[in-house]
C-alpha positions in Angstrom: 91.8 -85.6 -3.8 91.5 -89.3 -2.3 89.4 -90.8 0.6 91.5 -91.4 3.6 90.9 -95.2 5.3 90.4 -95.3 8.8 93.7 -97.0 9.1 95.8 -94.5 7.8 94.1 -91.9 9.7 94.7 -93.5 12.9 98.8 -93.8 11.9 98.5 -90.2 11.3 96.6 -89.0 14.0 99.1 -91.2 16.3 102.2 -89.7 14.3 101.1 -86.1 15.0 100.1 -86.9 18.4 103.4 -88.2 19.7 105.8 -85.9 17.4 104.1 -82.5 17.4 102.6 -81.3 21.4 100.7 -78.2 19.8 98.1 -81.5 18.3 98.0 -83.3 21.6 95.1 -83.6 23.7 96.4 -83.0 27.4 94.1 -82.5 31.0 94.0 -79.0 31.5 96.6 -77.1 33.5 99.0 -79.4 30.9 99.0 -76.8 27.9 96.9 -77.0 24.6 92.8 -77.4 25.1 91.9 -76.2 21.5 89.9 -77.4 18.8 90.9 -81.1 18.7 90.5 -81.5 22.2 86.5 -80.9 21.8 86.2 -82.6 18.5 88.0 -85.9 19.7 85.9 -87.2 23.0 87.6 -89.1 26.2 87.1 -92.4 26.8 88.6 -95.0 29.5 90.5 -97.1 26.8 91.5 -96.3 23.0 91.8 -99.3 20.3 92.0 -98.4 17.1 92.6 -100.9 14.2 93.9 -103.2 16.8 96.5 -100.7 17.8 96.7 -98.9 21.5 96.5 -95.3 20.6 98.1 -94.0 23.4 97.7 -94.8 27.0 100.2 -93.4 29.3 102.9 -90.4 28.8 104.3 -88.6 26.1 108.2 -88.5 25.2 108.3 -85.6 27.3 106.5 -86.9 30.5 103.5 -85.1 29.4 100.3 -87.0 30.0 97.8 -88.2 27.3 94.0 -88.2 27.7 92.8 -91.3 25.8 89.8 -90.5 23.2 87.7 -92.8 20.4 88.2 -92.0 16.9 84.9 -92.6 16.1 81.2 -93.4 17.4 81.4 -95.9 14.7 83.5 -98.6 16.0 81.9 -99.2 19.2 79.2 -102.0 20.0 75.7 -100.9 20.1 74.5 -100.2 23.9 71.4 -101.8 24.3 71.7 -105.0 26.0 68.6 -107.2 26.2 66.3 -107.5 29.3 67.7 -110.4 31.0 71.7 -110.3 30.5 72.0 -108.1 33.0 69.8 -108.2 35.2 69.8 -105.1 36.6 66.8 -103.9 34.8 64.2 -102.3 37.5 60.8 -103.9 37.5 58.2 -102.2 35.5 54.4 -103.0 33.8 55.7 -101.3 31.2 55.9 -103.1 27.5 59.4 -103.2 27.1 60.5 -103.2 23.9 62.6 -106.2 22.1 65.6 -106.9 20.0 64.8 -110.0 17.7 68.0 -112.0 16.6 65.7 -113.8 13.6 67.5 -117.3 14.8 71.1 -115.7 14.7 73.8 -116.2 17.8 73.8 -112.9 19.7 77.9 -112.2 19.7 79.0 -114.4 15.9 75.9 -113.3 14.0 75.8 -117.1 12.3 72.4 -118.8 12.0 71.7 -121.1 14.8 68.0 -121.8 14.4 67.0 -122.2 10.8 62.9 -121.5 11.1 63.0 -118.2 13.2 62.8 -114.7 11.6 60.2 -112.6 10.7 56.6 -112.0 12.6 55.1 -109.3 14.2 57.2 -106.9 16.3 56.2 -107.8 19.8 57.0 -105.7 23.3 58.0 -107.4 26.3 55.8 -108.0 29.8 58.1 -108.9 32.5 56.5 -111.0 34.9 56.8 -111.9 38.5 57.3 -115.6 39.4 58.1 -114.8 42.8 54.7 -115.8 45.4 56.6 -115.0 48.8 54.4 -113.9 51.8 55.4 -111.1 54.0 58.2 -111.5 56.9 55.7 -111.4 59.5 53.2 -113.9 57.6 50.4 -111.6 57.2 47.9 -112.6 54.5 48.7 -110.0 51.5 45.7 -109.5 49.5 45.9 -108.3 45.8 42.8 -107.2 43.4 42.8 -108.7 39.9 43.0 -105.4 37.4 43.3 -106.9 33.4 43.7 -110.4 32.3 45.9 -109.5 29.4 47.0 -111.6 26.1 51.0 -112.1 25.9 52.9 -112.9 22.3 55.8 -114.0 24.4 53.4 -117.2 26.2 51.1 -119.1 25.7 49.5 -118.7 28.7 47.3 -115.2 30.0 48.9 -112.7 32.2 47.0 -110.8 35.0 48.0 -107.5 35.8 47.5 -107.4 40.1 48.2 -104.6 42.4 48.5 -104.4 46.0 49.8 -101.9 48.1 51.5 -99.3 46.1 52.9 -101.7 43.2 51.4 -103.3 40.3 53.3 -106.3 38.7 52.3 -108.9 35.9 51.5 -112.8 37.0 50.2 -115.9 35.2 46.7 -115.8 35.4 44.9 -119.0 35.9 41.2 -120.5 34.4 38.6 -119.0 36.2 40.6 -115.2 36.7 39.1 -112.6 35.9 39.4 -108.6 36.8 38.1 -107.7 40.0 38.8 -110.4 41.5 41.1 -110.5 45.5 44.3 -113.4 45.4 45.9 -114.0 48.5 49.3 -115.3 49.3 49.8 -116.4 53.1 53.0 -118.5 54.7 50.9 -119.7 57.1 50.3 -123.5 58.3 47.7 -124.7 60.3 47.3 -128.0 61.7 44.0 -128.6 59.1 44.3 -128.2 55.3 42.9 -124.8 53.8 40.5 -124.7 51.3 42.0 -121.9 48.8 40.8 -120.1 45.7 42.1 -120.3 42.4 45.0 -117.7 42.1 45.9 -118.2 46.0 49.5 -119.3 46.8 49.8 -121.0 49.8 52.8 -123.4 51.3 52.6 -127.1 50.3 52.4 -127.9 53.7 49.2 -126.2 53.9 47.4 -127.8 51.1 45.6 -131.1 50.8 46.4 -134.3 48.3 45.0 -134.1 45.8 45.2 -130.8 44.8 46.0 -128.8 41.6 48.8 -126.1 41.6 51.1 -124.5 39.3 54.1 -122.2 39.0 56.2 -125.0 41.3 59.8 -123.9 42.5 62.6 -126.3 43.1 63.5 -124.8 46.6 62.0 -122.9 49.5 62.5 -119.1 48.8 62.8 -119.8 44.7 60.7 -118.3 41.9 58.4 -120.8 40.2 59.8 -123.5 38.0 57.3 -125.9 36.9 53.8 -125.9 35.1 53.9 -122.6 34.0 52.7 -122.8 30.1 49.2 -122.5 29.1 47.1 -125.1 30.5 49.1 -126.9 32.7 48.9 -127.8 36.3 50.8 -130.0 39.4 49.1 -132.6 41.2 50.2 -133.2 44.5 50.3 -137.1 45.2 51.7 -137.9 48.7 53.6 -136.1 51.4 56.4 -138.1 53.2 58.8 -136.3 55.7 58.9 -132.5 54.8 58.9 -133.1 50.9 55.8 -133.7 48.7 55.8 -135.5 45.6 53.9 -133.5 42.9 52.9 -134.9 39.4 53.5 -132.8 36.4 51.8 -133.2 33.4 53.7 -135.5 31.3 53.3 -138.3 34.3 56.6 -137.3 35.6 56.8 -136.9 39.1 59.0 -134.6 41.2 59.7 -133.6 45.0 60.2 -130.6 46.5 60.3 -129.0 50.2 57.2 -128.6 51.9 57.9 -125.1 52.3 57.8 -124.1 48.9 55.3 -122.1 47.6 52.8 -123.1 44.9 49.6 -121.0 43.2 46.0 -123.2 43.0 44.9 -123.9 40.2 45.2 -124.3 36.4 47.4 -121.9 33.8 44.6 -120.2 32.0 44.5 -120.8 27.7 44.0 -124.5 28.5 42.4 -124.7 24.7 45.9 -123.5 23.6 46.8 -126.6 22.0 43.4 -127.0 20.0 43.9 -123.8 17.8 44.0 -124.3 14.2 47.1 -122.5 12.3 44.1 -122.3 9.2 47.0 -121.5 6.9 51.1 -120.8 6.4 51.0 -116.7 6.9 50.0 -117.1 10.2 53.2 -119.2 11.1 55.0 -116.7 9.4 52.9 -114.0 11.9 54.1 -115.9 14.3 57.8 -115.3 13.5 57.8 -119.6 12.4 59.7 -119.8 8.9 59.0 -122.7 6.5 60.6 -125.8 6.9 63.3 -127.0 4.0 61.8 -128.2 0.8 64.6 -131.4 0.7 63.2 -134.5 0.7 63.2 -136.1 4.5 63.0 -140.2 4.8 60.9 -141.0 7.6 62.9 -143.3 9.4 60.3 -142.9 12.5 62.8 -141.6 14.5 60.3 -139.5 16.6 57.8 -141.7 16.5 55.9 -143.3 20.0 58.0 -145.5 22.0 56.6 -146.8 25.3 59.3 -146.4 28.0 59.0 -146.5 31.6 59.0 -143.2 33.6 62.2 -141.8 35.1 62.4 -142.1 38.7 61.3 -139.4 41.6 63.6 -136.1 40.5 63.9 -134.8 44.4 65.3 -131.1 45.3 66.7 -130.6 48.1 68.4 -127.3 49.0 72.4 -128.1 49.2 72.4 -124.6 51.5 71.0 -126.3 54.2 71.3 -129.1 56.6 69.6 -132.5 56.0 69.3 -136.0 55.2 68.7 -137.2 51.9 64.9 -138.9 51.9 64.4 -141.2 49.5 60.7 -141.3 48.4 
Protein backbone atom coordinates (compact mmCIF):
# COMPACT_ATOMS: atom_id res chain seq x y z
CA UNK A 1 0.00 0.00 0.00
CA UNK A 2 1.53 3.56 -1.05
CA UNK A 3 0.35 7.20 -0.45
CA UNK A 4 -1.17 8.63 -3.53
CA UNK A 5 0.20 12.50 -4.34
CA UNK A 6 -2.24 14.95 -5.13
CA UNK A 7 -0.97 14.97 -8.56
CA UNK A 8 -1.61 11.75 -9.53
CA UNK A 9 -4.97 11.74 -8.06
CA UNK A 10 -6.04 14.64 -10.02
CA UNK A 11 -4.75 12.62 -13.45
CA UNK A 12 -6.90 9.88 -12.19
CA UNK A 13 -9.83 11.58 -11.11
CA UNK A 14 -9.61 13.45 -14.67
CA UNK A 15 -9.01 10.02 -16.54
CA UNK A 16 -12.17 8.48 -14.93
CA UNK A 17 -14.06 11.53 -15.39
CA UNK A 18 -13.73 11.88 -19.11
CA UNK A 19 -13.59 7.99 -20.05
CA UNK A 20 -16.09 6.35 -17.66
CA UNK A 21 -19.89 8.57 -17.42
CA UNK A 22 -21.10 6.29 -14.49
CA UNK A 23 -17.96 8.59 -12.22
CA UNK A 24 -19.02 11.89 -13.66
CA UNK A 25 -20.58 14.57 -11.84
CA UNK A 26 -23.49 15.87 -14.11
CA UNK A 27 -26.55 18.75 -13.12
CA UNK A 28 -29.37 16.72 -12.41
CA UNK A 29 -31.90 15.67 -15.04
CA UNK A 30 -28.30 14.64 -16.89
CA UNK A 31 -27.94 11.03 -15.30
CA UNK A 32 -25.68 9.95 -12.30
CA UNK A 33 -26.08 12.15 -8.78
CA UNK A 34 -24.47 9.38 -6.53
CA UNK A 35 -21.88 9.34 -4.00
CA UNK A 36 -19.15 11.40 -5.74
CA UNK A 37 -21.42 14.00 -6.57
CA UNK A 38 -21.87 14.88 -2.73
CA UNK A 39 -18.38 14.06 -1.70
CA UNK A 40 -16.71 16.36 -4.43
CA UNK A 41 -18.32 20.14 -3.92
CA UNK A 42 -19.15 22.73 -7.01
CA UNK A 43 -17.34 25.56 -7.41
CA UNK A 44 -17.28 28.42 -10.29
CA UNK A 45 -13.68 27.38 -11.63
CA UNK A 46 -11.46 24.09 -11.06
CA UNK A 47 -7.39 24.36 -11.07
CA UNK A 48 -5.75 21.65 -9.98
CA UNK A 49 -1.90 21.28 -10.13
CA UNK A 50 -2.02 23.93 -12.74
CA UNK A 51 -4.22 21.86 -14.88
CA UNK A 52 -8.15 22.87 -15.91
CA UNK A 53 -10.05 19.95 -14.58
CA UNK A 54 -12.80 20.22 -16.72
CA UNK A 55 -14.73 23.14 -17.77
CA UNK A 56 -17.16 22.62 -20.51
CA UNK A 57 -18.67 19.29 -22.10
CA UNK A 58 -17.94 15.87 -22.16
CA UNK A 59 -17.08 13.66 -25.38
CA UNK A 60 -20.54 12.94 -25.52
CA UNK A 61 -22.03 16.56 -25.26
CA UNK A 62 -22.77 15.83 -21.67
CA UNK A 63 -22.16 18.76 -19.47
CA UNK A 64 -19.67 18.81 -16.50
CA UNK A 65 -20.26 20.52 -13.14
CA UNK A 66 -16.86 21.94 -12.10
CA UNK A 67 -15.77 20.95 -8.30
CA UNK A 68 -12.46 21.58 -5.96
CA UNK A 69 -10.47 18.69 -5.02
CA UNK A 70 -9.77 19.91 -1.96
CA UNK A 71 -10.43 22.65 0.89
CA UNK A 72 -6.76 22.59 1.05
CA UNK A 73 -5.67 24.41 -1.88
CA UNK A 74 -7.63 27.47 -1.62
CA UNK A 75 -6.36 30.89 -0.04
CA UNK A 76 -7.58 31.59 3.31
CA UNK A 77 -10.88 33.96 3.36
CA UNK A 78 -10.26 36.44 5.68
CA UNK A 79 -9.19 39.57 4.14
CA UNK A 80 -8.03 42.41 6.47
CA UNK A 81 -10.31 45.44 7.39
CA UNK A 82 -9.31 47.87 4.92
CA UNK A 83 -8.59 45.97 1.45
CA UNK A 84 -11.97 45.95 0.80
CA UNK A 85 -13.57 48.22 2.07
CA UNK A 86 -16.76 47.04 2.35
CA UNK A 87 -16.59 46.28 5.97
CA UNK A 88 -19.94 47.88 7.78
CA UNK A 89 -19.09 50.31 10.52
CA UNK A 90 -19.08 48.92 13.91
CA UNK A 91 -17.69 49.85 17.79
CA UNK A 92 -16.89 46.54 17.90
CA UNK A 93 -13.01 45.42 18.56
CA UNK A 94 -12.34 43.92 15.48
CA UNK A 95 -9.92 41.43 15.50
CA UNK A 96 -6.43 41.50 13.52
CA UNK A 97 -4.18 39.50 11.38
CA UNK A 98 -0.49 40.48 12.15
CA UNK A 99 2.08 39.91 9.14
CA UNK A 100 5.25 40.12 11.87
CA UNK A 101 6.97 42.57 8.99
CA UNK A 102 6.20 39.98 6.13
CA UNK A 103 4.61 41.22 2.44
CA UNK A 104 0.93 40.15 2.59
CA UNK A 105 0.86 38.10 -1.05
CA UNK A 106 5.17 36.79 -1.27
CA UNK A 107 5.49 36.04 2.52
CA UNK A 108 9.33 37.66 2.28
CA UNK A 109 10.38 39.90 5.14
CA UNK A 110 10.05 43.46 4.30
CA UNK A 111 10.48 45.18 7.67
CA UNK A 112 13.20 43.51 9.73
CA UNK A 113 12.13 44.93 13.57
CA UNK A 114 8.33 43.94 13.43
CA UNK A 115 6.98 40.61 14.97
CA UNK A 116 5.93 39.71 18.15
CA UNK A 117 3.90 41.87 20.96
CA UNK A 118 0.63 41.60 22.36
CA UNK A 119 -2.29 40.48 20.31
CA UNK A 120 -4.24 43.62 19.80
CA UNK A 121 -8.08 44.16 18.38
CA UNK A 122 -8.92 46.70 16.09
CA UNK A 123 -11.15 50.23 16.80
CA UNK A 124 -12.28 51.63 13.59
CA UNK A 125 -12.59 55.20 13.75
CA UNK A 126 -14.45 57.90 12.13
CA UNK A 127 -12.47 60.72 10.48
CA UNK A 128 -15.35 62.04 8.79
CA UNK A 129 -16.81 65.62 10.89
CA UNK A 130 -19.60 66.47 8.14
CA UNK A 131 -22.66 68.43 9.42
CA UNK A 132 -26.08 67.58 8.41
CA UNK A 133 -27.63 68.60 4.73
CA UNK A 134 -29.75 71.15 6.20
CA UNK A 135 -26.83 72.61 8.57
CA UNK A 136 -28.46 71.89 11.80
CA UNK A 137 -26.05 71.80 14.71
CA UNK A 138 -25.71 67.83 15.60
CA UNK A 139 -24.90 67.45 19.13
CA UNK A 140 -23.13 64.32 20.38
CA UNK A 141 -22.48 63.29 24.31
CA UNK A 142 -18.99 62.07 25.14
CA UNK A 143 -19.48 58.15 26.56
CA UNK A 144 -15.63 56.61 27.31
CA UNK A 145 -12.30 58.11 26.54
CA UNK A 146 -10.69 54.82 25.68
CA UNK A 147 -6.80 53.84 25.31
CA UNK A 148 -5.99 52.41 21.59
CA UNK A 149 -2.74 49.94 20.87
CA UNK A 150 -3.15 50.92 17.20
CA UNK A 151 -2.37 55.14 18.13
CA UNK A 152 -0.91 56.99 20.05
CA UNK A 153 -3.42 59.26 20.55
CA UNK A 154 -7.01 58.46 22.90
CA UNK A 155 -10.11 57.56 21.24
CA UNK A 156 -13.66 58.78 22.47
CA UNK A 157 -16.48 56.69 22.05
CA UNK A 158 -19.62 59.48 21.12
CA UNK A 159 -23.10 58.80 20.28
CA UNK A 160 -25.83 60.73 18.80
CA UNK A 161 -28.87 59.88 17.49
CA UNK A 162 -29.14 56.20 17.22
CA UNK A 163 -25.33 55.43 16.36
CA UNK A 164 -22.29 55.38 18.36
CA UNK A 165 -18.85 55.62 16.50
CA UNK A 166 -15.15 55.94 17.78
CA UNK A 167 -13.27 59.66 17.25
CA UNK A 168 -9.90 61.07 18.39
CA UNK A 169 -10.45 62.52 21.55
CA UNK A 170 -8.71 65.65 22.28
CA UNK A 171 -6.93 67.26 25.88
CA UNK A 172 -9.46 68.39 27.94
CA UNK A 173 -12.35 65.34 26.78
CA UNK A 174 -13.67 63.69 29.07
CA UNK A 175 -17.14 61.37 29.37
CA UNK A 176 -20.14 63.34 29.63
CA UNK A 177 -19.19 65.77 27.89
CA UNK A 178 -21.79 67.50 24.45
CA UNK A 179 -19.37 68.09 20.87
CA UNK A 180 -21.02 69.79 18.24
CA UNK A 181 -20.37 69.86 14.64
CA UNK A 182 -22.24 72.84 12.65
CA UNK A 183 -21.66 73.97 8.69
CA UNK A 184 -22.69 77.10 9.55
CA UNK A 185 -20.83 80.61 8.88
CA UNK A 186 -21.67 83.72 10.36
CA UNK A 187 -20.33 86.96 9.52
CA UNK A 188 -18.39 87.05 13.23
CA UNK A 189 -15.95 84.34 14.35
CA UNK A 190 -17.49 81.58 16.82
CA UNK A 191 -15.99 80.88 19.88
CA UNK A 192 -16.05 76.86 19.99
CA UNK A 193 -15.15 74.19 22.55
CA UNK A 194 -12.58 71.73 22.41
CA UNK A 195 -13.98 68.64 20.44
CA UNK A 196 -16.30 71.09 18.14
CA UNK A 197 -15.76 70.92 14.38
CA UNK A 198 -16.66 73.86 12.67
CA UNK A 199 -15.74 75.24 8.93
CA UNK A 200 -12.49 77.17 8.69
CA UNK A 201 -14.34 79.93 7.53
CA UNK A 202 -15.97 80.11 10.77
CA UNK A 203 -12.98 80.17 12.94
CA UNK A 204 -10.69 82.93 13.96
CA UNK A 205 -6.58 83.17 13.36
CA UNK A 206 -5.06 82.02 15.61
CA UNK A 207 -6.65 79.10 16.47
CA UNK A 208 -5.75 75.50 17.16
CA UNK A 209 -7.43 72.52 15.21
CA UNK A 210 -6.68 69.14 14.28
CA UNK A 211 -7.84 66.20 12.16
CA UNK A 212 -7.28 68.70 8.80
CA UNK A 213 -8.56 67.34 5.33
CA UNK A 214 -7.13 68.26 2.08
CA UNK A 215 -10.60 69.03 0.38
CA UNK A 216 -14.08 70.15 1.20
CA UNK A 217 -16.17 66.93 1.89
CA UNK A 218 -12.78 64.83 2.79
CA UNK A 219 -12.04 62.79 5.97
CA UNK A 220 -9.29 64.32 8.11
CA UNK A 221 -5.72 64.30 6.94
CA UNK A 222 -3.45 66.11 9.05
CA UNK A 223 -2.50 66.46 12.86
CA UNK A 224 -4.02 63.41 13.87
CA UNK A 225 -1.22 61.62 16.24
CA UNK A 226 -1.06 62.15 19.82
CA UNK A 227 -0.43 65.66 20.74
CA UNK A 228 -0.56 67.42 17.78
CA UNK A 229 -2.42 70.37 16.55
CA UNK A 230 -2.89 73.01 13.29
CA UNK A 231 -2.52 76.58 13.66
CA UNK A 232 -4.30 78.65 11.44
CA UNK A 233 -2.09 81.60 10.25
CA UNK A 234 -3.88 83.80 7.57
CA UNK A 235 -6.84 83.61 5.38
CA UNK A 236 -6.49 84.92 1.78
CA UNK A 237 -9.31 84.28 -0.90
CA UNK A 238 -11.29 81.19 0.22
CA UNK A 239 -8.19 79.13 1.36
CA UNK A 240 -6.44 79.39 4.76
CA UNK A 241 -3.05 78.68 5.45
CA UNK A 242 -2.64 76.36 8.53
CA UNK A 243 0.75 75.53 10.26
CA UNK A 244 1.39 71.99 11.23
CA UNK A 245 3.60 71.03 13.66
CA UNK A 246 6.88 70.55 12.13
CA UNK A 247 6.72 74.42 10.87
CA UNK A 248 5.41 73.29 7.65
CA UNK A 249 2.62 75.16 6.34
CA UNK A 250 -0.23 74.03 4.18
CA UNK A 251 -3.55 75.50 2.44
CA UNK A 252 -6.69 74.25 2.16
CA UNK A 253 -10.46 75.39 1.18
CA UNK A 254 -12.17 77.37 3.56
CA UNK A 255 -14.80 75.00 3.51
CA UNK A 256 -13.12 72.25 5.03
CA UNK A 257 -13.86 71.02 8.14
CA UNK A 258 -11.52 71.00 11.17
CA UNK A 259 -12.02 69.78 15.11
CA UNK A 260 -10.61 72.53 17.95
CA UNK A 261 -8.27 71.75 19.76
CA UNK A 262 -5.28 69.44 20.67
CA UNK A 263 -5.01 65.38 20.04
CA UNK A 264 -5.13 64.18 23.61
CA UNK A 265 -1.68 61.99 25.04
CA UNK A 266 0.28 65.20 24.37
CA UNK A 267 3.00 63.51 27.05
CA UNK A 268 3.27 60.70 24.52
CA UNK A 269 6.61 61.45 23.48
CA UNK A 270 8.01 61.76 27.25
CA UNK A 271 7.35 58.00 28.18
CA UNK A 272 10.26 56.04 29.20
CA UNK A 273 10.56 52.48 27.36
CA UNK A 274 12.40 51.55 31.21
CA UNK A 275 13.67 48.49 29.51
CA UNK A 276 13.93 46.07 26.07
CA UNK A 277 10.67 43.69 26.86
CA UNK A 278 8.54 46.45 26.63
CA UNK A 279 9.69 47.07 22.92
CA UNK A 280 9.25 43.61 22.44
CA UNK A 281 5.41 44.17 24.10
CA UNK A 282 5.11 46.52 21.77
CA UNK A 283 5.69 44.20 18.82
CA UNK A 284 9.42 46.38 18.20
CA UNK A 285 12.20 43.63 17.53
CA UNK A 286 15.90 44.39 18.41
CA UNK A 287 17.94 46.06 16.15
CA UNK A 288 21.08 44.03 14.36
CA UNK A 289 24.05 43.40 16.47
CA UNK A 290 26.57 44.37 13.30
CA UNK A 291 28.65 47.09 13.85
CA UNK A 292 27.07 50.50 12.23
CA UNK A 293 29.72 53.49 11.45
CA UNK A 294 28.16 56.69 12.23
CA UNK A 295 28.67 58.56 9.25
CA UNK A 296 25.98 61.26 10.73
CA UNK A 297 23.91 60.63 8.09
CA UNK A 298 20.68 61.45 10.10
CA UNK A 299 22.05 63.92 11.94
CA UNK A 300 20.59 67.92 12.17
CA UNK A 301 20.87 69.84 9.09
CA UNK A 302 19.37 73.30 8.95
CA UNK A 303 17.45 73.66 5.70
CA UNK A 304 14.88 76.15 4.74
CA UNK A 305 11.17 75.16 4.76
CA UNK A 306 9.43 73.89 1.64
CA UNK A 307 7.11 76.19 0.21
CA UNK A 308 3.06 76.60 0.85
CA UNK A 309 1.70 72.84 -0.11
CA UNK A 310 -1.93 74.26 -1.40
CA UNK A 311 -5.00 71.80 -2.18
CA UNK A 312 -7.24 72.69 -4.36
CA UNK A 313 -10.08 70.34 -5.44
CA UNK A 314 -9.26 69.43 -9.35
CA UNK A 315 -13.29 68.50 -9.33
CA UNK A 316 -14.18 71.88 -9.34
CA UNK A 317 -13.91 75.09 -11.07
CA UNK A 318 -11.21 77.75 -10.02
CA UNK A 319 -8.26 79.72 -10.26
CA UNK A 320 -5.14 78.73 -8.90
CA UNK A 321 -4.22 81.36 -5.77
CA UNK A 322 -0.97 81.63 -5.01
CA UNK A 323 -0.47 82.41 -1.28
Amino acid sequence: MYIMSLRTLCNNLRQLAVTNRQLCITHPGHGTNGFMSKLLLPATTTHCCGSNLGAGKQHDGSEVRQFHTTAAMERSKFIPFGRTGKQKYTVRPLPMVRYAGRDLDTGRIIHKRLGGGHKQRYRMLDYFREPPADDKVYEERVLDVQYDPNRSARIALVAGGNHKRYIIATVNMKAGDIIKTSGQVSRLSVTANEGDAYRLAALPIGQLVHGIPKYPGDHGRFCRAAGTSGQIVRKIGGMVVIQLPSKRQISVSDQCMVTIGRVSNEDHNKRVIGKAGRNRWLGIRPKSGLWHRKDGRHGRKIKPLPPIQVFMDKKQEGVHINV
